[in-house]
LOKE-330853 format. One record per atom (N, C-alpha, C, O): residue number from 1; residue in one letter; atom name; x, y, z. Coordinates in steps of 0.02 Angstrom, whole numbers, always signed. Layout:
BEGIN
   nr  rest  atom       x       y       z
  NUM     A    CA       X       Y       Z
...
This chain:
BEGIN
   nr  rest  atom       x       y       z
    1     X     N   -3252   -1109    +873
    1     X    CA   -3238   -1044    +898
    1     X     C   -3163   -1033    +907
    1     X     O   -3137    -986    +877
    2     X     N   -3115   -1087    +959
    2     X    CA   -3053   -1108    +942
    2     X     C   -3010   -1078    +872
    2     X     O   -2959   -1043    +875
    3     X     N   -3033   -1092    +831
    3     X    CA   -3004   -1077    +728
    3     X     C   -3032   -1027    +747
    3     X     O   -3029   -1034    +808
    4     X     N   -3071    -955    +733
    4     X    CA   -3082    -917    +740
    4     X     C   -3042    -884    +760
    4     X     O   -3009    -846    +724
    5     X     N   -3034    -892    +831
    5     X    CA   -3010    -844    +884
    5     X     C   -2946    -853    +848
    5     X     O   -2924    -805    +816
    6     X     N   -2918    -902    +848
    6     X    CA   -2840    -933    +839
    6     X     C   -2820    -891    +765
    6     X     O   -2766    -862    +761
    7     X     N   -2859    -891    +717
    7     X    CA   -2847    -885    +656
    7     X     C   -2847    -787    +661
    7     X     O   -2811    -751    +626
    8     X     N   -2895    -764    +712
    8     X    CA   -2874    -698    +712
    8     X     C   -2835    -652    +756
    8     X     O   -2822    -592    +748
    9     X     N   -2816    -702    +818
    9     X    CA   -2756    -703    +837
    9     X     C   -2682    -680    +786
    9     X     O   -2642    -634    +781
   10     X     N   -2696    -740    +758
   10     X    CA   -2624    -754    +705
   10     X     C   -2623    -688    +664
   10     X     O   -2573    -653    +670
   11     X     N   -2676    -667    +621
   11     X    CA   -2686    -621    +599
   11     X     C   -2674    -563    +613
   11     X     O   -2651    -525    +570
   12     X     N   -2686    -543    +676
   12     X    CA   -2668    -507    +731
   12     X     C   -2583    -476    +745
   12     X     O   -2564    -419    +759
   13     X     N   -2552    -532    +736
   13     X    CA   -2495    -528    +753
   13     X     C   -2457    -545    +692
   13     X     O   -2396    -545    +698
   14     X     N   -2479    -558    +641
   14     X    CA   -2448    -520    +566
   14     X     C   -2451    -492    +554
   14     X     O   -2412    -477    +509
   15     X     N   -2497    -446    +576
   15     X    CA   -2506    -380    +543
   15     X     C   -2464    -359    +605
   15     X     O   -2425    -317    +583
   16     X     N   -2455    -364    +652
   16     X    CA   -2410    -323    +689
   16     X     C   -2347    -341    +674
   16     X     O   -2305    -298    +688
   17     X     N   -2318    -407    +643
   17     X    CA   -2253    -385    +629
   17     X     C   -2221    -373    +558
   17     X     O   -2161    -366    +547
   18     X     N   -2276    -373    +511
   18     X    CA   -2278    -339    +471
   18     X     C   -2298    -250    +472
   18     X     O   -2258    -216    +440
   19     X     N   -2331    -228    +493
   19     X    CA   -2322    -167    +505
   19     X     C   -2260    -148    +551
   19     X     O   -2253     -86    +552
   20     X     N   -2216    -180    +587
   20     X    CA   -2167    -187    +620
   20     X     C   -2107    -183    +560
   20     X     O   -2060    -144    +570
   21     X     N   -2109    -211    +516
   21     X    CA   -2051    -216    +475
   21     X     C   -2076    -185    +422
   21     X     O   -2024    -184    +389
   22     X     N   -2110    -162    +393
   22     X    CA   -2132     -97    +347
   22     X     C   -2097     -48    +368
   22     X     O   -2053     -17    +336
   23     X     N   -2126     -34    +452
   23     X    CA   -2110     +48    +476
   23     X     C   -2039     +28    +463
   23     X     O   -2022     +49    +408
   24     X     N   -1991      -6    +494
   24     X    CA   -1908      -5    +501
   24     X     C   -1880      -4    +441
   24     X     O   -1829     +30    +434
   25     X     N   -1916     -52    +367
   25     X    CA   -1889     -43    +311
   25     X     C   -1885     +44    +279
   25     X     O   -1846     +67    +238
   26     X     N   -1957     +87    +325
   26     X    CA   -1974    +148    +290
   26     X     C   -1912    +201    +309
   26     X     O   -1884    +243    +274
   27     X     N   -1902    +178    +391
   27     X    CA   -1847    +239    +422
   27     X     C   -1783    +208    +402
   27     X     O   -1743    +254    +395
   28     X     N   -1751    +142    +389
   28     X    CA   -1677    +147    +364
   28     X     C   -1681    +170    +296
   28     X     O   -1624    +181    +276
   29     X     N   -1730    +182    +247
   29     X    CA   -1735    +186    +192
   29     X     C   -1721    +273    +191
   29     X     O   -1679    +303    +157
   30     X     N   -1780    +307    +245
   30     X    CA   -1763    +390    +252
   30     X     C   -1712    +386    +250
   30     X     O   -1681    +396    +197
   31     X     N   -1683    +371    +309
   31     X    CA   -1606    +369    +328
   31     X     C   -1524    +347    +291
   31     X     O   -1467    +357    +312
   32     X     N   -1545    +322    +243
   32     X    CA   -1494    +298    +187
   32     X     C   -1500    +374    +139
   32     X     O   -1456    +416    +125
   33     X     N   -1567    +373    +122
   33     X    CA   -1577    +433     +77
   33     X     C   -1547    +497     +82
   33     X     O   -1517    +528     +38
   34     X     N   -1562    +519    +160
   34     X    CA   -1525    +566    +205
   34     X     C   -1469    +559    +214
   34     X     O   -1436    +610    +227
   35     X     N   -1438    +500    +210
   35     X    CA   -1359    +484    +212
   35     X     C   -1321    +510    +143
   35     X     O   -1279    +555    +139
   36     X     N   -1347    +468     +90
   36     X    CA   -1335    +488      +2
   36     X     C   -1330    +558     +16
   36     X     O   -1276    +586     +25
   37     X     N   -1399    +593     +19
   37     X    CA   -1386    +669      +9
   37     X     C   -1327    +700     +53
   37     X     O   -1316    +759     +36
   38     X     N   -1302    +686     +86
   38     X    CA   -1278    +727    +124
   38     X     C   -1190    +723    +108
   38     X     O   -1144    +760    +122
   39     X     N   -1195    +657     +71
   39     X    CA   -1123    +605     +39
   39     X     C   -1123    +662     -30
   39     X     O   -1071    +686     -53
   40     X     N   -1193    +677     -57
   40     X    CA   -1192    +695    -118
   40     X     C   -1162    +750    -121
   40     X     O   -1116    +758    -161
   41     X     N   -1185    +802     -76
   41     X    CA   -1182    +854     -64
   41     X     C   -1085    +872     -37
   41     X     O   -1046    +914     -59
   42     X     N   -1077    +829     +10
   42     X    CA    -987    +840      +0
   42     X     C    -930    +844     -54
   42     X     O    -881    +879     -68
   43     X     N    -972    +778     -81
   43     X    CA    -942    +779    -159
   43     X     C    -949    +832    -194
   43     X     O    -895    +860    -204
   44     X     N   -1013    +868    -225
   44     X    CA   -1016    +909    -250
   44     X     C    -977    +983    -244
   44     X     O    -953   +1022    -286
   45     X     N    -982    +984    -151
   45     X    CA    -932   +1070    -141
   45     X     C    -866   +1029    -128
   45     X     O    -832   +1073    -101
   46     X     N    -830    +978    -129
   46     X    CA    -779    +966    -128
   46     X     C    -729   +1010    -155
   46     X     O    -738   +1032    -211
   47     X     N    -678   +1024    -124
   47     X    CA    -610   +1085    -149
   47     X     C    -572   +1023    -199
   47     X     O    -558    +964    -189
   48     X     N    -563   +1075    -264
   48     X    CA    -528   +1040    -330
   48     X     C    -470   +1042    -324
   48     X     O    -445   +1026    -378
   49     X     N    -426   +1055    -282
   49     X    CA    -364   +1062    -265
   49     X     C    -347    +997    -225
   49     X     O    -396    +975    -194
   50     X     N    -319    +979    -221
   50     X    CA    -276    +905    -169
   50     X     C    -215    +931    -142
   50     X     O    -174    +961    -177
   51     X     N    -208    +922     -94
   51     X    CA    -147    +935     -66
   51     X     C     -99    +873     -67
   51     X     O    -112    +820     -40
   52     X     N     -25    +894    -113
   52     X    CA      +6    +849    -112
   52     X     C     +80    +857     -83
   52     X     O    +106    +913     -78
   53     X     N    +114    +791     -63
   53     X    CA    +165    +819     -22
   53     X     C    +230    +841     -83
   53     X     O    +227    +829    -144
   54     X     N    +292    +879     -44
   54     X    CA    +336    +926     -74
   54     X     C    +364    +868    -114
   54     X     O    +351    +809    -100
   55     X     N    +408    +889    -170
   55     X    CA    +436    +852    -221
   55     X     C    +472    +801    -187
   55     X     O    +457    +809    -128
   56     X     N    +508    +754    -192
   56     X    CA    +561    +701    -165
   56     X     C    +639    +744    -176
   56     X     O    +691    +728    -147
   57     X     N    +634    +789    -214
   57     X    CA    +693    +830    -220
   57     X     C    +709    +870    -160
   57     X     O    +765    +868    -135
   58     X     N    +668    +901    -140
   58     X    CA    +658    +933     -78
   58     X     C    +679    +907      -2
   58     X     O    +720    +927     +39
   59     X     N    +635    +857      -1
   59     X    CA    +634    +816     +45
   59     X     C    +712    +783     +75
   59     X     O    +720    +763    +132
   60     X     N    +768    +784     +17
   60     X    CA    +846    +753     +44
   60     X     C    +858    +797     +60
   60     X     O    +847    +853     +37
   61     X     N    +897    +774    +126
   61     X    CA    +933    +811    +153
   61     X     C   +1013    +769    +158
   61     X     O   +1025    +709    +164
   62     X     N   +1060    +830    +154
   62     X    CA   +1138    +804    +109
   62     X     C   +1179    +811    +190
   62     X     O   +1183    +861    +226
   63     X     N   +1200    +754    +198
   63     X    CA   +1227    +753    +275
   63     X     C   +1309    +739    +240
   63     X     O   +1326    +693    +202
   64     X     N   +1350    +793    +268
   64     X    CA   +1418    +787    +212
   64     X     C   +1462    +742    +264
   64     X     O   +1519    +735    +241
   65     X     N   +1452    +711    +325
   65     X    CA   +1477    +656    +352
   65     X     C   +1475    +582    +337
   65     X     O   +1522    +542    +336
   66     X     N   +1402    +573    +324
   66     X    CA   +1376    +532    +280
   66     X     C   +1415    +520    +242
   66     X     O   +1462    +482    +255
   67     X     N   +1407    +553    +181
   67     X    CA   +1424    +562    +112
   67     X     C   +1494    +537    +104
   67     X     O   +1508    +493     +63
   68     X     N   +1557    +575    +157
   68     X    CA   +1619    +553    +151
   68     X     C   +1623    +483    +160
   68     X     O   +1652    +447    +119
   69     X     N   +1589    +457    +226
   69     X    CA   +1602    +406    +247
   69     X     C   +1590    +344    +184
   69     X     O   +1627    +296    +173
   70     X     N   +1537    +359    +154
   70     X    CA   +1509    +322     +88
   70     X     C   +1555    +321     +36
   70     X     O   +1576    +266     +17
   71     X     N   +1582    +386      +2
   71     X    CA   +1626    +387     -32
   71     X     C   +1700    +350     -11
   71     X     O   +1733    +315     -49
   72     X     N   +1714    +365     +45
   72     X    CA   +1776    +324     +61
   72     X     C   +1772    +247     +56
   72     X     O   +1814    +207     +35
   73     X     N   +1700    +236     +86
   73     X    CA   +1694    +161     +79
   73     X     C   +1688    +144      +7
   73     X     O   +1703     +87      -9
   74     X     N   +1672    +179     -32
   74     X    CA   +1645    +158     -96
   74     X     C   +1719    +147    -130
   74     X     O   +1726     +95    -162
   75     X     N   +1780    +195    -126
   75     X    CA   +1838    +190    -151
   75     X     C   +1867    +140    -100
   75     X     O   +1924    +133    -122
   76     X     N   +1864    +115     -66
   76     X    CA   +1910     +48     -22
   76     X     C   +1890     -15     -42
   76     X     O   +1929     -62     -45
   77     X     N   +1817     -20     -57
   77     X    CA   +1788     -92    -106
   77     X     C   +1794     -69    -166
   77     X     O   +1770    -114    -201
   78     X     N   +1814     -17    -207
   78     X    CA   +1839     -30    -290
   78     X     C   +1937     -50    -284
   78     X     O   +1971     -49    -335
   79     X     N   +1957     -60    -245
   79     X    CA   +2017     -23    -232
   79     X     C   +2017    -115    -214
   79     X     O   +2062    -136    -251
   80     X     N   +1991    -168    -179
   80     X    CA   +1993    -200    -175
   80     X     C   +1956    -266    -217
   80     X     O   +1943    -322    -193
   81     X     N   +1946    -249    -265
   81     X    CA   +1911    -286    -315
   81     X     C   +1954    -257    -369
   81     X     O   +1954    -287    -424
   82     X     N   +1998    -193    -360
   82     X    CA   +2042    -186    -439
   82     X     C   +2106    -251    -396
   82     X     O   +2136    -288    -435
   83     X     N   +2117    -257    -328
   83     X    CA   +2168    -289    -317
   83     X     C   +2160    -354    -325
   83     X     O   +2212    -386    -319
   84     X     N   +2107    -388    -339
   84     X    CA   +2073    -464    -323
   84     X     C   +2054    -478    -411
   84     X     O   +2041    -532    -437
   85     X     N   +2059    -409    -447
   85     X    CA   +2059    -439    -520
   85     X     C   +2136    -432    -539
   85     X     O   +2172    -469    -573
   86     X     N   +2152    -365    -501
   86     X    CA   +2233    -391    -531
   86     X     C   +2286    -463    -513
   86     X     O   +2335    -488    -541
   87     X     N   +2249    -479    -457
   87     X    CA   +2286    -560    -440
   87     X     C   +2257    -627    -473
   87     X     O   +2283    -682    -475
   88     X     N   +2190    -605    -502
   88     X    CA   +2192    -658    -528
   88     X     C   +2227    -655    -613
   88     X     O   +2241    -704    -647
   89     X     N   +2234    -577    -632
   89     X    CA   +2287    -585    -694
   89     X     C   +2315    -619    -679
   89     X     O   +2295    -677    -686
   90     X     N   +2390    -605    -641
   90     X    CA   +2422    -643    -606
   90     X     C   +2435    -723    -614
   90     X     O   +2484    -750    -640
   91     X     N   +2379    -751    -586
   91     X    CA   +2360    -822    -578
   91     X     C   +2366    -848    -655
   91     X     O   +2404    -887    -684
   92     X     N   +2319    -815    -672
   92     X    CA   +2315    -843    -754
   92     X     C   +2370    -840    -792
   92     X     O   +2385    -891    -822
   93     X     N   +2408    -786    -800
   93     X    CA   +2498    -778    -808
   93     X     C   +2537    -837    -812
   93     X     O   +2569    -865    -857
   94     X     N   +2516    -854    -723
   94     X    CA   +2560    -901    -691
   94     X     C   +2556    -964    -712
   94     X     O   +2604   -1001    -709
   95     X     N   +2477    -987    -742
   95     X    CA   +2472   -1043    -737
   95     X     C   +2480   -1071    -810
   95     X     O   +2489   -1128    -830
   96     X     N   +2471    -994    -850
   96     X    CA   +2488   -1013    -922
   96     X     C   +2554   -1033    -935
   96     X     O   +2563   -1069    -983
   97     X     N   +2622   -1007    -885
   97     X    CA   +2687    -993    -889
   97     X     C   +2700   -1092    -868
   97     X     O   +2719   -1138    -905
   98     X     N   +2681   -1092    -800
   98     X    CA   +2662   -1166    -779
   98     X     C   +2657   -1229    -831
   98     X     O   +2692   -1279    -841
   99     X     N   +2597   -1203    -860
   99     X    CA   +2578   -1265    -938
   99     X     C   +2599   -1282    -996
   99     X     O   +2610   -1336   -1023
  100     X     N   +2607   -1190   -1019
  100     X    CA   +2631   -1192   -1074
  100     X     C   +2721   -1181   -1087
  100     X     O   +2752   -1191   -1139
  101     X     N   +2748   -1157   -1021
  101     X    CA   +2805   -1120   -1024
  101     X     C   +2824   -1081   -1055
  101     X     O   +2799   -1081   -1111
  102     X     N   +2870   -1033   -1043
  102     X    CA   +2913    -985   -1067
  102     X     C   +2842    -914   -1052
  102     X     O   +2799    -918   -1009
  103     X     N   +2848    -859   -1099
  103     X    CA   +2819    -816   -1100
  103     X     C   +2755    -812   -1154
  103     X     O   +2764    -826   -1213
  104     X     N   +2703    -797   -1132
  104     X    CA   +2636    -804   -1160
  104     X     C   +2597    -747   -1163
  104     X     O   +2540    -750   -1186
């Protein structure tokens, strides 16, 4: 009687958690479906236009303090690299005059 009872016990409670995980597989399944459509549906009326930001041309802005300060610096390091190539003419001059003597 034990096997019996036991065996429809068990039975009992497979089918309950099988009908337990049926129903939950049935409503995330609605619920995905209902999700898709509703994903689908954005996509579809989506606006064909994108908003994009203004050119990079636009966007500088010319600060003429800036600018001098840059330019000045920019002519004080050419101004010092024409002086650091003209010394090493110089050097080389010197050292040719040094080796070889006289004028070269």
């Amino acid at each position: 009687m034990s096997f019996v009872a036991g065996s429809l016990a068990g039975a009992l409670v497979m089918g309950g958690i099988y009908h337990g995980f049926s129903n939950l597989v049935q409503t995330r399944t609605a619920q995905h479906r209902a999700d898709i459509h509703v994903l689908s549906e954005r996509i579809a009326n989506a606006s064909t236009t994108i908003p994009s930001p203004p050119p990079a041309s636009t966007r500088i802005t010319h600060h003429p303090l800036t600018s001098l300060i840059q330019s000045k610096w920019n002519e004080e390091i050419a101004g010092l690299f024409g002086t650091a190539r003209r010394w090493e003419q110089r050097a080389v001059e010197l050292g040719k005059k040094v080796l070889y003597g006289g004028d070269s």
